[in-house]
TIPA-351950 format. One record per residue: residue number from 1; residue in one letter; x, y, z of N, C-alpha, C, O in turn. Coordinates in steps of 0.001 Angstrom, whole numbers, plus 500000, padded with zeros to 6 digits. Layout:
N
PT resi resn n_east n_north   n_up ca_east ca_north  ca_up c_east c_north   c_up o_east o_north   o_up
PT  NUM    A      X       Y      Z       X        Y      Z      X       Y      Z      X       Y      Z
...
//
This chain:
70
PT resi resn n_east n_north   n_up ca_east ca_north  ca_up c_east c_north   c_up o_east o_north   o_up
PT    1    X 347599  536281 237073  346213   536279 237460 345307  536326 236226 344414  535483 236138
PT    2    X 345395  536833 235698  344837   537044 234130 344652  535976 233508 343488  535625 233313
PT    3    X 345601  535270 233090  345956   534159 232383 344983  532724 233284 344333  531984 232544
PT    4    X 344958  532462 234694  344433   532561 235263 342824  532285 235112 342257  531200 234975
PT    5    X 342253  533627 235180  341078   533910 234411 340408  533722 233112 339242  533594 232739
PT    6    X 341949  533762 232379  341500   533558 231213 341171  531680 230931 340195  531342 230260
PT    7    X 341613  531196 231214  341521   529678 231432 340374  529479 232439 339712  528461 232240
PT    8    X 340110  530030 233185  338540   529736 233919 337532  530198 232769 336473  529572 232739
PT    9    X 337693  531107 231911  336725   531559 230887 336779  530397 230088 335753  529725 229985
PT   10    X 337840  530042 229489  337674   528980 228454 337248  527585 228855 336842  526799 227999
PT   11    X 337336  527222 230260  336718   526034 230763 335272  526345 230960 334480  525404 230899
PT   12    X 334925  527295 231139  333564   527529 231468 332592  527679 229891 331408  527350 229815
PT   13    X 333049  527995 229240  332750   528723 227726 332350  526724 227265 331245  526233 227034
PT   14    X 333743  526013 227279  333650   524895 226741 332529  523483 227411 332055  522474 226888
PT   15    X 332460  524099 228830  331832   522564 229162 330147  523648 229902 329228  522960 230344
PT   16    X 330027  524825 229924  328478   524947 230234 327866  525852 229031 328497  526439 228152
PT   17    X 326462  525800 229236  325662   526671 228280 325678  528396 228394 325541  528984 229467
PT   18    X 325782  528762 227687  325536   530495 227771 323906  530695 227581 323210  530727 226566
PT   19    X 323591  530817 228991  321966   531105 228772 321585  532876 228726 320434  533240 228965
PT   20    X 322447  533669 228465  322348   535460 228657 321614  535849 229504 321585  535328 230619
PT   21    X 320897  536807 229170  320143   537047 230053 319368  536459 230994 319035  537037 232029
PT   22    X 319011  535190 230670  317888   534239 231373 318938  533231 232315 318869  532005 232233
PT   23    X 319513  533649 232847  320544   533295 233730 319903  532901 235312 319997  531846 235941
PT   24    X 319263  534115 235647  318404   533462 236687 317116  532885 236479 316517  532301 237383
PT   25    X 316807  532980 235690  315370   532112 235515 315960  530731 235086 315601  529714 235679
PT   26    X 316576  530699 234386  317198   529021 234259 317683  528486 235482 317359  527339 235791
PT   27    X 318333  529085 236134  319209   528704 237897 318002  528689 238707 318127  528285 239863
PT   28    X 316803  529076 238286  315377   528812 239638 314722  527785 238747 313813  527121 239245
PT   29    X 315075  527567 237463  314511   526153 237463 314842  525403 237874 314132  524688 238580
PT   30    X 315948  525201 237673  317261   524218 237696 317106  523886 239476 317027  522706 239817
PT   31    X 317079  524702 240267  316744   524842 242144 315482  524041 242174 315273  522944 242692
PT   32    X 314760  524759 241566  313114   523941 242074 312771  522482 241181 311691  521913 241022
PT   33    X 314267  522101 240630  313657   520850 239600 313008  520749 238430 312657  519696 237897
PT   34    X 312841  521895 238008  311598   521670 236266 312666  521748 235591 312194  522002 234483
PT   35    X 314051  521704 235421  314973   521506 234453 315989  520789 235078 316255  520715 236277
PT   36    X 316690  520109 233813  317436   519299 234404 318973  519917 234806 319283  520775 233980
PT   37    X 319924  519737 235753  321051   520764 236260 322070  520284 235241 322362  519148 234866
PT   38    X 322392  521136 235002  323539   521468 234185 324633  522905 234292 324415  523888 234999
PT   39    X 325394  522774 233717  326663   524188 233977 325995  525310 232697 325933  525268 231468
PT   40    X 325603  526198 233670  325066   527692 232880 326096  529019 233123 326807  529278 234094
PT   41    X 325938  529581 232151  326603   531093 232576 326046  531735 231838 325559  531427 230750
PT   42    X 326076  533098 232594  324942   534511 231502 325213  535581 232638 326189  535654 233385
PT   43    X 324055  536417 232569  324198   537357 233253 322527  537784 234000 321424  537387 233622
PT   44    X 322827  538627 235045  321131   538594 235621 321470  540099 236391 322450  540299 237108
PT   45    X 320922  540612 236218  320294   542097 237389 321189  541809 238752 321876  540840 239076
PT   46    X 320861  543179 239476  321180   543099 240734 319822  542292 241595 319961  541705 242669
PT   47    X 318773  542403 240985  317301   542559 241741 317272  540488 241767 317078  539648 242646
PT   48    X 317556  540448 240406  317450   538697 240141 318745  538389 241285 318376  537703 242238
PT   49    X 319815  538698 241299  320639   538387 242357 320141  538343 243485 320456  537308 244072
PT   50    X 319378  539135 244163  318742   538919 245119 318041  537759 245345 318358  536794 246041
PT   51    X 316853  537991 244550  315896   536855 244534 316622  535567 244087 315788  534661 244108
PT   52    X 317545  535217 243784  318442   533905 243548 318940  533971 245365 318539  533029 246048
PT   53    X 319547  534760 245868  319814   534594 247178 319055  534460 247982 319580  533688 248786
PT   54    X 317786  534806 248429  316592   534605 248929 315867  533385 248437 315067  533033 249304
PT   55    X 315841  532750 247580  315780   531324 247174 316991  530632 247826 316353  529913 248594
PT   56    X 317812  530440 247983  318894   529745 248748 319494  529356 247099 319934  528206 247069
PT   57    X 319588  530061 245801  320164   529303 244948 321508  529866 244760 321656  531061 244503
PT   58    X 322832  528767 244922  324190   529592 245119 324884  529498 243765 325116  528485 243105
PT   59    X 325094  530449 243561  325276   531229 242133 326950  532035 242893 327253  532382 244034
PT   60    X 327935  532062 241100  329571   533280 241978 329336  533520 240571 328908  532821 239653
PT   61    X 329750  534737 240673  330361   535845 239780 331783  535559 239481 332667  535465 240333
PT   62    X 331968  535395 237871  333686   535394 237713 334111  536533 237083 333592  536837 236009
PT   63    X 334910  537170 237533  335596   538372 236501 335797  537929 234898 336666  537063 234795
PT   64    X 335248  538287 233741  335087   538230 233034 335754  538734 231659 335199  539461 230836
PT   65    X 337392  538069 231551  338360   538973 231248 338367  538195 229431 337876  537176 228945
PT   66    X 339240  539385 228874  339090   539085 227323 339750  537492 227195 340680  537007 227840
PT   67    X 339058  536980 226305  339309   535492 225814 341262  535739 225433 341773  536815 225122
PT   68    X 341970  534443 225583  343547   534660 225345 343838  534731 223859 344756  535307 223276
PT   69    X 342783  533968 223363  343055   533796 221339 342217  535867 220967 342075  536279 219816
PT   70    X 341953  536461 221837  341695   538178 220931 342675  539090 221255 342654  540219 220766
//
């Protein structure tokens, strides 16, 4: 399972942007059109989770396990 994970990290790392914190504000652009869609990952609040769900914007959480090369 790990290993697993760890290969969903490195596909994700390699083909989208790490936007950090601004994770949901990029994903409500990206919903309402003022940016163009692309593969993001970062991180956002419980509160921005909400308001991403109440927008209808569908966003998953991946377990976030140490890279296989550390």
């Amino acid at each position: 399972m790990i290993a697993l994970l760890q290969k969903i990290r490195q596909t994700v790392e390699e083909h989208c942007d790490d936007v950090g914190d601004r994770f949901a504000r990029e994903a409500l652009d990206m919903h309402r059109g003022r940016s163009a869609a692309r593969g993001i990952y970062g991180s956002m609040t419980p509160q921005e989770q909400a308001e991403l769900d109440e927008e209808g914007v569908d966003v998953h959480a991946i377990p976030w396990v140490r890279r296989a090369d550390s």
